[in-house]
Backbone bond lengths (Angstrom), bond angles and torsions (degrees), N, CA, C in turn:
res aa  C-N    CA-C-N  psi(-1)  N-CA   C-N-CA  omega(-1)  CA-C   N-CA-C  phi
1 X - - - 1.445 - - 1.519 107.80 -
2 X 1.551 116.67 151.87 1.515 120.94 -167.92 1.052 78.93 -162.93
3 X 1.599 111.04 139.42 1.486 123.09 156.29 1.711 102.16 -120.04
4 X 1.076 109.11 153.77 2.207 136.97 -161.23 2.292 73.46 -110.70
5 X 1.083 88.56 139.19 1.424 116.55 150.57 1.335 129.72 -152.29
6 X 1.290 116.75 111.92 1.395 123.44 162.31 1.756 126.48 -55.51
7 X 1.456 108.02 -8.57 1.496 92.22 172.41 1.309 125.58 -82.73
8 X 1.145 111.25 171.86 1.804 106.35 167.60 1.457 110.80 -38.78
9 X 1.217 127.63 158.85 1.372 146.51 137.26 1.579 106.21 -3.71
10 X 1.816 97.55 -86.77 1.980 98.75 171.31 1.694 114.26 -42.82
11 X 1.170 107.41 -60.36 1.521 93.55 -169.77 1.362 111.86 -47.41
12 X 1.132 120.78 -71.00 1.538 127.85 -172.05 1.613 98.40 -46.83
13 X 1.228 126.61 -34.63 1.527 107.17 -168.22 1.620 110.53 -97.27
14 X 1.143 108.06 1.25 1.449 121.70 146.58 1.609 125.28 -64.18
15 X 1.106 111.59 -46.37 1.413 124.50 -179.35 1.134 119.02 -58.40
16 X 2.018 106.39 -45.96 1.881 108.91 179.33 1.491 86.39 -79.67
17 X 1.095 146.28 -69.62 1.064 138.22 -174.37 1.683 126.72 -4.09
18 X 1.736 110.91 -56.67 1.176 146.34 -158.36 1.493 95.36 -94.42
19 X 1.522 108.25 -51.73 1.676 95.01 -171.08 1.539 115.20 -99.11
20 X 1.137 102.92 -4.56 1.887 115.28 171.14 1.635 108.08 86.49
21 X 1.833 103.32 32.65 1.548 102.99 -161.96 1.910 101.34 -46.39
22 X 1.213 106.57 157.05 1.773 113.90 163.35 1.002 121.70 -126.03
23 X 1.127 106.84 9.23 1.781 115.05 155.21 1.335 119.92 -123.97
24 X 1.770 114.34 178.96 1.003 110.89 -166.58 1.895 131.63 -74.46
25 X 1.049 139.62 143.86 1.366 136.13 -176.14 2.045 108.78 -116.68
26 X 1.286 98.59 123.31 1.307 104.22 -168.43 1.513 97.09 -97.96
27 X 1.206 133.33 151.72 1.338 142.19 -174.35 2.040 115.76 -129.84
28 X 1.153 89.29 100.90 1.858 90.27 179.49 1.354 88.06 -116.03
29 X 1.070 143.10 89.08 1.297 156.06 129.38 1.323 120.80 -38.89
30 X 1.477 134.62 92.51 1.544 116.40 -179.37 1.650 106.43 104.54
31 X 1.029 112.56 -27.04 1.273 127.06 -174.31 1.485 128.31 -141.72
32 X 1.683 113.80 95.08 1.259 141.18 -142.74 1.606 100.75 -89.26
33 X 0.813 115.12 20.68 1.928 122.63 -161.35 1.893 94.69 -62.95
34 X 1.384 84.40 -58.66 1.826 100.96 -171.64 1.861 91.75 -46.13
35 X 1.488 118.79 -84.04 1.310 113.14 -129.79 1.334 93.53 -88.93
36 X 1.820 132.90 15.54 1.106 122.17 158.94 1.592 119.63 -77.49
37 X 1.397 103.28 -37.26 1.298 116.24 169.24 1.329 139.20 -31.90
38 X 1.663 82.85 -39.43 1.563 111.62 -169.55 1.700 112.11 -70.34
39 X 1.887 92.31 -25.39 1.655 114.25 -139.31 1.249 122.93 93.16
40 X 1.002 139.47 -24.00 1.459 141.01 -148.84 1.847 110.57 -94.51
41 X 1.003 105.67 -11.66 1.395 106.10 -174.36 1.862 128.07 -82.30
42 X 1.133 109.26 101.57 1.533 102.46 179.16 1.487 110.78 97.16
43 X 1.289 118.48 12.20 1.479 113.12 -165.09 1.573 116.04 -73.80
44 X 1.480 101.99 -12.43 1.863 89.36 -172.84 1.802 82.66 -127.06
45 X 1.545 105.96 48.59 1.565 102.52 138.91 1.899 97.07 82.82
46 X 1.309 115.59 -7.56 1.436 112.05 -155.15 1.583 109.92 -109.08
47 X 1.473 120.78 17.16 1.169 111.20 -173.26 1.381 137.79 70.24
48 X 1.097 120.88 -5.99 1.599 143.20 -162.98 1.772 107.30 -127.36
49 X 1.325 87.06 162.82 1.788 88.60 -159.55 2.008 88.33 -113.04
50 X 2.051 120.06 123.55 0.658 110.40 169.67 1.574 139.40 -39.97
51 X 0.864 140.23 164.31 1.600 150.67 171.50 1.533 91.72 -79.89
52 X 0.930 118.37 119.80 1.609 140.06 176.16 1.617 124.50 -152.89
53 X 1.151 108.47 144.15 1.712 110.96 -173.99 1.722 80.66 -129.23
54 X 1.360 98.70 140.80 1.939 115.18 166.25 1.315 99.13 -128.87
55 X 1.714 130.73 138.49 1.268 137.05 142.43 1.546 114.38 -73.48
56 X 1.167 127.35 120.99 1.449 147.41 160.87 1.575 111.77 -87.66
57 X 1.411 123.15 102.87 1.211 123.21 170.33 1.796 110.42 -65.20
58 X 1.381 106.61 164.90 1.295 132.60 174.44 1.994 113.68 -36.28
59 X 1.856 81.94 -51.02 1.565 78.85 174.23 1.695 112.66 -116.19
60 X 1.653 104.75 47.74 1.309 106.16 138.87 1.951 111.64 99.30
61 X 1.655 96.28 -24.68 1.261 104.62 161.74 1.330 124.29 -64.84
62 X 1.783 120.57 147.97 1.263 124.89 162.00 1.322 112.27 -58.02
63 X 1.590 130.54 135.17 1.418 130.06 173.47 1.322 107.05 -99.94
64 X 1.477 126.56 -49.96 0.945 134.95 -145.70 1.478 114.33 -160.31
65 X 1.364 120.00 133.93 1.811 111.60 176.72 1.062 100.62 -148.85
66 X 1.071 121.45 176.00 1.779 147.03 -177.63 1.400 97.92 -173.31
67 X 1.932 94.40 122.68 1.651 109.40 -176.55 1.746 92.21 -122.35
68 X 1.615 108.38 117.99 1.171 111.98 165.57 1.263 139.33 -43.50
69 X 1.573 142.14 133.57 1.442 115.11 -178.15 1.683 128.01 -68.31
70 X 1.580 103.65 -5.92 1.629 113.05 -178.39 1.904 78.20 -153.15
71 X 1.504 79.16 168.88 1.813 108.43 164.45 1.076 108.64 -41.00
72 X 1.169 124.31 -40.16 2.016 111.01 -147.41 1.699 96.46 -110.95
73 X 1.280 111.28 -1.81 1.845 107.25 175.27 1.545 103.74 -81.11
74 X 1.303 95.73 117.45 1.823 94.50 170.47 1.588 108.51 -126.14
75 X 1.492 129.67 139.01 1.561 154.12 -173.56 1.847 83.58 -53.37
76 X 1.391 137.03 127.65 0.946 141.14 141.70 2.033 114.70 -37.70
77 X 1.304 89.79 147.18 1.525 85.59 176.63 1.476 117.43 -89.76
78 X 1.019 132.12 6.43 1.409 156.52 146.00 1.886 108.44 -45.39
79 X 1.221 108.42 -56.14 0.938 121.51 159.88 1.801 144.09 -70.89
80 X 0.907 99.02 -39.25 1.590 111.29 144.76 1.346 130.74 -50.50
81 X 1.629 117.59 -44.21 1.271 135.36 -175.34 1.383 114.48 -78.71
82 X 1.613 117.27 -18.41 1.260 111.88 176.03 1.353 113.80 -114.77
83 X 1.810 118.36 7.34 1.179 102.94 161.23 1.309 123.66 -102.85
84 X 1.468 101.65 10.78 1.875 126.63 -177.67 1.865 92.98 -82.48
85 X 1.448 96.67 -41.32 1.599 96.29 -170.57 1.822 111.99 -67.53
86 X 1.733 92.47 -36.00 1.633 97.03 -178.40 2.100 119.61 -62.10
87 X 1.398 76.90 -23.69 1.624 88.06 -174.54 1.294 119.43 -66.57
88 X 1.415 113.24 -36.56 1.503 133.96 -155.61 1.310 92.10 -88.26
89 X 1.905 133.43 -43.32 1.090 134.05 153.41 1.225 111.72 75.03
């Protein structure tokens, strides 16, 4: 697991800080390369890169995504956990 953050440095290192992330957090601050890539960047006009989770299989394919309708909507981890379970199958 890797999470992309578009905030500054502080913000994002506030966040693992705050949420006790245990994995890694990548920081493109200023530079939208990552979550345009994705698609996700700027879509409702606001400069900001949606809240989105993607599953990446083993060999590299997208499995699974959920693209927030703004920044601050994030996929419950409830939800994540059972489409990790559906995958594994």
């Amino acid at each position: 697991m890797i999470a992309v953050s578009t905030d500054d440095l502080k913000g994002a290192e506030y966040a693992v800080q705050e949420f006790g992330a245990q994995f890694p957090v990548a920081y493109s601050s200023r530079d939208p390369a990552v979550p345009s890539e994705y698609g996700v960047f700027n879509l409702h006009g606001d400069g900001l890169a949606s809240a989105s989770t993607f599953i990446i299989g083993k060999d590299g394919q997208l499995k699974w995504k959920d693209v927030g309708t703004r920044y601050s909507e994030h996929v419950p981890a409830s939800t994540i956990i059972a489409r990790l379970k559906e995958l594994e199958g």
